[in-house]
MOPAC internal coordinates of N, CA, C and O (Angstrom, degrees):
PM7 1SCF
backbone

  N    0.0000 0     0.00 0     0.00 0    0    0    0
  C    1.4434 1     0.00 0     0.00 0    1    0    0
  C    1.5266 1   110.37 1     0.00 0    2    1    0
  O    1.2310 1   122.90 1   -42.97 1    3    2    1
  N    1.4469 1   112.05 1   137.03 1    3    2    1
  C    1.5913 1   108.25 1  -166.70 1    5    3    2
  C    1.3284 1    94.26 1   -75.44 1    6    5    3
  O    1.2310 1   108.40 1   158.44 1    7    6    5
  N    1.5206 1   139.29 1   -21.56 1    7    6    5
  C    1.4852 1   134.97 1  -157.47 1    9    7    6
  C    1.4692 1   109.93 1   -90.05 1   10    9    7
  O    1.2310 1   126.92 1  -174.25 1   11   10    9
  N    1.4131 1   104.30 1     5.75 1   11   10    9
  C    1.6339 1   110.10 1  -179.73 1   13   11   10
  C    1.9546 1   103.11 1  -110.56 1   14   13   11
  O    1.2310 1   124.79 1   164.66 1   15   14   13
  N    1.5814 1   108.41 1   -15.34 1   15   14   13
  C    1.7985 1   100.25 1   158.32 1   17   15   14
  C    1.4536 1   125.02 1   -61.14 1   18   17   15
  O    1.2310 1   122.81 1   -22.30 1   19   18   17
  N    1.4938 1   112.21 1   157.70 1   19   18   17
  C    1.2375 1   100.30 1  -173.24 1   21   19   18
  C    1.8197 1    96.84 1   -99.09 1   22   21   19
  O    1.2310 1   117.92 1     2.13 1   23   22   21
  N    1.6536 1   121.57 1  -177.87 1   23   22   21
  C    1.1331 1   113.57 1   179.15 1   25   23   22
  C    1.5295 1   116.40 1   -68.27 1   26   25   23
  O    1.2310 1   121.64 1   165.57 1   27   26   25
  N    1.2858 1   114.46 1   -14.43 1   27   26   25
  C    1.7827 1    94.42 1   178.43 1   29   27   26
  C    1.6750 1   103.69 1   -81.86 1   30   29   27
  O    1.2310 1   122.32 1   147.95 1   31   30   29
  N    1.4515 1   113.15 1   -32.05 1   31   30   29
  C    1.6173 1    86.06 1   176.16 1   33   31   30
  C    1.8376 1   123.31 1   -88.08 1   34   33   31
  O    1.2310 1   126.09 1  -167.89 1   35   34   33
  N    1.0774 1   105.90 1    12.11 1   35   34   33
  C    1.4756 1   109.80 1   173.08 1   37   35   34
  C    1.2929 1   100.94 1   -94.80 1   38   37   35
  O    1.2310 1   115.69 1   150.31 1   39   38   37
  N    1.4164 1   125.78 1   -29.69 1   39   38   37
  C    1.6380 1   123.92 1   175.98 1   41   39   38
  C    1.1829 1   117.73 1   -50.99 1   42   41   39
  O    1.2310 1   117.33 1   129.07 1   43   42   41
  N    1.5430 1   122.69 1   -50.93 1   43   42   41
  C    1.2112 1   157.30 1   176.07 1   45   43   42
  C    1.8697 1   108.63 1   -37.18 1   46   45   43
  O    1.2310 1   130.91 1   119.39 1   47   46   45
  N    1.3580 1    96.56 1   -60.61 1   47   46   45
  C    1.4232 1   110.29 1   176.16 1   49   47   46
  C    1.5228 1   102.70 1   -69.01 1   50   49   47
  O    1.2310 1   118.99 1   151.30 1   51   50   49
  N    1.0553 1   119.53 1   -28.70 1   51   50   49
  C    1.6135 1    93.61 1  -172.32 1   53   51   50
  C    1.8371 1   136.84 1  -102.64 1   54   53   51
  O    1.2310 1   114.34 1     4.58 1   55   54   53
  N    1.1930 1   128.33 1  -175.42 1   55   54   53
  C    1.3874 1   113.58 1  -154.82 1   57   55   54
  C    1.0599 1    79.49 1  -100.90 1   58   57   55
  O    1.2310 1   129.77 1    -7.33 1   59   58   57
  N    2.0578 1    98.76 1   172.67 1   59   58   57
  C    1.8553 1    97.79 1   174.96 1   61   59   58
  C    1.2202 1   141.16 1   -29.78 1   62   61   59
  O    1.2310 1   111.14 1   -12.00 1   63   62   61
  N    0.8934 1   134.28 1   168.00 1   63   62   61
  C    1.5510 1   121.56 1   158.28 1   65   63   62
  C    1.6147 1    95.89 1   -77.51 1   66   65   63
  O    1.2310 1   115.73 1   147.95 1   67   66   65
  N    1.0078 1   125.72 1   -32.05 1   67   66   65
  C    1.4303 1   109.13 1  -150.30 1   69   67   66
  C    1.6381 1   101.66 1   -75.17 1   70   69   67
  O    1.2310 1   120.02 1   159.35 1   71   70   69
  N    1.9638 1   117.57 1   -20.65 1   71   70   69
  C    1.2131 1   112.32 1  -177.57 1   73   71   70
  C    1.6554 1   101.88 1   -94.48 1   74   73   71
  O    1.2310 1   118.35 1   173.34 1   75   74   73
  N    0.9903 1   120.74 1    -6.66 1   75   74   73
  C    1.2581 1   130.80 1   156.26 1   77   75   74
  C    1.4760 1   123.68 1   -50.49 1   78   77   75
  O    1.2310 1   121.99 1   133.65 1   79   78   77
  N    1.2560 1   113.80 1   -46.35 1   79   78   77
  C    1.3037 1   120.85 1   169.21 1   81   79   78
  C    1.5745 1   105.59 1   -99.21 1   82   81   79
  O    1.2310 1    80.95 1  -120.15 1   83   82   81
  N    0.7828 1   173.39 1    59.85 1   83   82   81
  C    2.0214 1   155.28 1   -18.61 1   85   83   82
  C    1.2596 1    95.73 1    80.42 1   86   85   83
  O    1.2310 1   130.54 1    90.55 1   87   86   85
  N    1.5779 1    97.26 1   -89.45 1   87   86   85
  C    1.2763 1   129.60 1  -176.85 1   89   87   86
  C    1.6947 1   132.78 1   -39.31 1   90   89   87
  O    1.2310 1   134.28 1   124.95 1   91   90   89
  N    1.0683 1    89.99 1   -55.05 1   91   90   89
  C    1.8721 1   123.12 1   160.18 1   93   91   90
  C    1.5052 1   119.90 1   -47.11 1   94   93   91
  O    1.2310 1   132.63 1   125.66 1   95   94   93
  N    1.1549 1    93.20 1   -54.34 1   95   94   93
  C    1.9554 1   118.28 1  -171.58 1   97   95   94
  C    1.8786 1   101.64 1   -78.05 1   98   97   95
  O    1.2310 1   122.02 1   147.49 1   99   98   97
  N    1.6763 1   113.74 1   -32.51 1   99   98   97
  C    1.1452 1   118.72 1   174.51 1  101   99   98
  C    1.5068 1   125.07 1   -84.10 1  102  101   99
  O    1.2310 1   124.87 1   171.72 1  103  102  101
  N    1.3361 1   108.26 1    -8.28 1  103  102  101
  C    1.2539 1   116.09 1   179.71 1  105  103  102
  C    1.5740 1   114.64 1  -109.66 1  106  105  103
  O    1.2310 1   116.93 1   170.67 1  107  106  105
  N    0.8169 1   123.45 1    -9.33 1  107  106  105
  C    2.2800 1   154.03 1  -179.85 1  109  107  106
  C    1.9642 1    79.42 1   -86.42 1  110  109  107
  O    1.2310 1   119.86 1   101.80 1  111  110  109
  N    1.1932 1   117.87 1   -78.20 1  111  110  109
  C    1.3700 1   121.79 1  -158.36 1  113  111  110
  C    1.2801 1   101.99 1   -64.18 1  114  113  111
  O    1.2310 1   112.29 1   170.41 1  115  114  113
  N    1.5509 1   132.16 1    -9.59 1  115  114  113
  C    1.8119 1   120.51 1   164.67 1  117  115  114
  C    1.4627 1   100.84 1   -81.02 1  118  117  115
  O    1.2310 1   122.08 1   145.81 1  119  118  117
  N    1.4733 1   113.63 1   -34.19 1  119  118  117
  C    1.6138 1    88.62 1  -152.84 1  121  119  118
  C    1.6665 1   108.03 1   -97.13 1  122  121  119
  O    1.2310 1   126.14 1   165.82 1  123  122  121
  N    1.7007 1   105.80 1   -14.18 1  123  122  121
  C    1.4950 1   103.39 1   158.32 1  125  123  122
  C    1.9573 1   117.10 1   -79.84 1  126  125  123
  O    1.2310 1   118.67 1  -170.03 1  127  126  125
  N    1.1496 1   120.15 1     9.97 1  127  126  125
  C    1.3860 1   133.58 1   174.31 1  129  127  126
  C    2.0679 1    93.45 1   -87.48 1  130  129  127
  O    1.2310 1   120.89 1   130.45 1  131  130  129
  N    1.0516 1   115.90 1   -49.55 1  131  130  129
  C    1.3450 1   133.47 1  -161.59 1  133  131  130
  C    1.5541 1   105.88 1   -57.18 1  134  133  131
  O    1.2310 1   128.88 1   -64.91 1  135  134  133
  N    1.6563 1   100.51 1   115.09 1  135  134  133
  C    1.6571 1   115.94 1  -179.49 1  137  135  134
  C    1.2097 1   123.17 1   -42.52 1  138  137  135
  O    1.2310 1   118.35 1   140.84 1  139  138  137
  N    1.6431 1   120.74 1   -39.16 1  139  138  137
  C    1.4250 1   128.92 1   163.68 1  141  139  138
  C    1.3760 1   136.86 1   -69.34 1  142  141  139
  O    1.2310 1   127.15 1   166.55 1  143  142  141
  N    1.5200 1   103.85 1   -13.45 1  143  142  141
  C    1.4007 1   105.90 1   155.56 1  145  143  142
  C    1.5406 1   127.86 1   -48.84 1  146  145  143
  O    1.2310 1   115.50 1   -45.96 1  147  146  145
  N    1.1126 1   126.14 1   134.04 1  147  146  145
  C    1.0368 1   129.02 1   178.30 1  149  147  146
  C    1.7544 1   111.39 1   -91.43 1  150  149  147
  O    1.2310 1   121.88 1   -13.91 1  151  150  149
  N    1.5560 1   114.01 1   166.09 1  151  150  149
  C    1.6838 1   119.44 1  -157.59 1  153  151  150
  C    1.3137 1    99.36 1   -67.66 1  154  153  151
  O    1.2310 1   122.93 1   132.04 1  155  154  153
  N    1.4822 1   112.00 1   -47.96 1  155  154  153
  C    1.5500 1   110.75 1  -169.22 1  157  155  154
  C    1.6243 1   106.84 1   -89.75 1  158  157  155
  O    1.2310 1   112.41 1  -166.62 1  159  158  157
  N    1.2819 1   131.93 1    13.38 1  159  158  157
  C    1.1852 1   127.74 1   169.20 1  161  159  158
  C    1.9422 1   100.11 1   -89.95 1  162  161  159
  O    1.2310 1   128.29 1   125.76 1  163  162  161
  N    1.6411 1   101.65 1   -54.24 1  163  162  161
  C    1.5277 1   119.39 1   178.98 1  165  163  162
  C    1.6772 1    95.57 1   -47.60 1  166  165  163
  O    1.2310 1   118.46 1   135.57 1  167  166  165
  N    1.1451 1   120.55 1   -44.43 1  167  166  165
  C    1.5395 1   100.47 1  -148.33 1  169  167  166
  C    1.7403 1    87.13 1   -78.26 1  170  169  167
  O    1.2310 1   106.02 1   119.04 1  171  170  169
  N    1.6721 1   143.55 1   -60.96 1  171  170  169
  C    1.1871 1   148.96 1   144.04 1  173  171  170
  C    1.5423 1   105.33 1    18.20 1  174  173  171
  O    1.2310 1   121.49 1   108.72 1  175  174  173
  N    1.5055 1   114.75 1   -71.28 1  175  174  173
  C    1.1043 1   101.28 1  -168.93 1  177  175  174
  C    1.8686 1   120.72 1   -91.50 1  178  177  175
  O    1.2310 1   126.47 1   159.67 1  179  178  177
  N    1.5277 1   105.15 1   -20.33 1  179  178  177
  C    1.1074 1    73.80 1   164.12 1  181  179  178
  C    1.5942 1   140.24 1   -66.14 1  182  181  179
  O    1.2310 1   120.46 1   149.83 1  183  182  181
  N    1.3847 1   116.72 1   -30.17 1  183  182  181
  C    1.4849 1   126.02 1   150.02 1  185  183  182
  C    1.0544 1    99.09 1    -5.45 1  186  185  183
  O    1.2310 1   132.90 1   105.08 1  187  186  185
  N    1.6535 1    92.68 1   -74.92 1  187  186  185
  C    2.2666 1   100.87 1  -147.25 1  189  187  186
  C    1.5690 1    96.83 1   -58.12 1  190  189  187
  O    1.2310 1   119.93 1   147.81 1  191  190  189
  N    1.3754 1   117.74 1   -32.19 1  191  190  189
  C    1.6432 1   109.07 1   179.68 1  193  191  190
  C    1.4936 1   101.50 1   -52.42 1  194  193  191
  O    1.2310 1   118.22 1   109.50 1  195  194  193
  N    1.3484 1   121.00 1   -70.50 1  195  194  193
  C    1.5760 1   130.17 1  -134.46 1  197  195  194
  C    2.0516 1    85.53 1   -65.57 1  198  197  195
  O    1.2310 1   113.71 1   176.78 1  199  198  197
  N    1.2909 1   129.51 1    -3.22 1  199  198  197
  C    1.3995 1   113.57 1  -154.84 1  201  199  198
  C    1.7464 1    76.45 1  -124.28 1  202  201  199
  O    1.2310 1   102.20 1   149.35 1  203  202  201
  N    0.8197 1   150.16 1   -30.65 1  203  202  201
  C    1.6828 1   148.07 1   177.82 1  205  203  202
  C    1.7781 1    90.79 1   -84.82 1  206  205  203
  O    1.2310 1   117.47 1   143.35 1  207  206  205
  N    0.9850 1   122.43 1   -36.65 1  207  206  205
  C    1.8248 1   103.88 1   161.04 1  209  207  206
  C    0.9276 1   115.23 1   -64.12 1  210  209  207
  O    1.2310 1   115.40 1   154.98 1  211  210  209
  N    1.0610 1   126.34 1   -25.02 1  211  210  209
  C    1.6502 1   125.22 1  -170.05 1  213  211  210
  C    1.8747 1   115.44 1  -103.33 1  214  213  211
  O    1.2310 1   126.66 1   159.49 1  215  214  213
  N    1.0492 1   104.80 1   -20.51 1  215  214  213
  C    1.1980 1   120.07 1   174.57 1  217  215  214
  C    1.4664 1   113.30 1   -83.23 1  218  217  215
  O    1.2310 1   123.10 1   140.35 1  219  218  217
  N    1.5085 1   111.67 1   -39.65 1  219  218  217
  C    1.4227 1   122.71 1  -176.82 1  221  219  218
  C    1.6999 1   109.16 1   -74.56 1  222  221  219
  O    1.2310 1   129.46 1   145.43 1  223  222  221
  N    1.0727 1    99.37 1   -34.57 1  223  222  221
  C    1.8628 1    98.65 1   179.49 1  225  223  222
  C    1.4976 1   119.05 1   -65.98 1  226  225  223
  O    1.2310 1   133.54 1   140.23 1  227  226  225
  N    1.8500 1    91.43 1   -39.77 1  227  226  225
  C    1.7263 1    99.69 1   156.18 1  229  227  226
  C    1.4501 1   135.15 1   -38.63 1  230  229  227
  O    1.2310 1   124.87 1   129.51 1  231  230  229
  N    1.7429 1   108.26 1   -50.49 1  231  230  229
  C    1.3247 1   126.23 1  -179.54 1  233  231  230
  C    1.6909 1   103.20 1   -65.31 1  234  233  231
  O    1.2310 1   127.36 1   113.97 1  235  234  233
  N    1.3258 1   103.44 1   -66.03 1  235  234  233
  C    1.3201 1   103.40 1  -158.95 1  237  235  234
  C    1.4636 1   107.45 1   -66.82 1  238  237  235
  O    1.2310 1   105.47 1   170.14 1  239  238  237
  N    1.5937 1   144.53 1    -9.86 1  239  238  237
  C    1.3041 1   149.49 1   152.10 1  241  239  238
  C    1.4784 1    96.72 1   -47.48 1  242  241  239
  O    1.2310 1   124.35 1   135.18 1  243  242  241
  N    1.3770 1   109.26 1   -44.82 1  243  242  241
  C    2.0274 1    92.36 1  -163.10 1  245  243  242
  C    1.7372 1   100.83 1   -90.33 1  246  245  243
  O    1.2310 1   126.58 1   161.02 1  247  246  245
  N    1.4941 1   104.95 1   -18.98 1  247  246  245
  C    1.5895 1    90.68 1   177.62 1  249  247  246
  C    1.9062 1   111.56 1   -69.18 1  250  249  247
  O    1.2310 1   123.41 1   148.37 1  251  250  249
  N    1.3470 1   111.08 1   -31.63 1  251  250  249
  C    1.5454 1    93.05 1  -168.94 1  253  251  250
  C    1.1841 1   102.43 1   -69.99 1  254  253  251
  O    1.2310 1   111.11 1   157.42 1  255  254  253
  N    1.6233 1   134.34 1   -22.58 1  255  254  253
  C    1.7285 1   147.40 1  -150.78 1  257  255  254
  C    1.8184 1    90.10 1   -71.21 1  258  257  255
  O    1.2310 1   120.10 1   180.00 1  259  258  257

């Protein structure tokens, strides 16, 4: 069970953070793209994007450091 690793070996397995958040930011931008979204759901997330861009540039500055 993966929920019984500890965080250094789940770290290990995983890809940057920085494509981590790539990934993240590419999948936020389908579903606020998405016709069934509603205005006040769309407007919500783009927020949460513009603050996980901004948060993520943070991270990935201290990961290359």
């Amino acid at each position: 069970m993966s929920e019984t690793m500890t965080n250094d070996q789940s770290a290990q397995n995983q890809p940057p953070l920085s494509r981590c958040l790539e990934n993240l930011q590419k999948a936020l931008a389908d579903v606020v793209c998405h016709p069934d979204l509603s205005g006040d759901a769309k407007s919500f997330l783009i927020d949460f994007c513009k603050v996980i861009s901004e948060k993520a540039s943070e991270s990935v500055k201290g990961e290359k450091a």
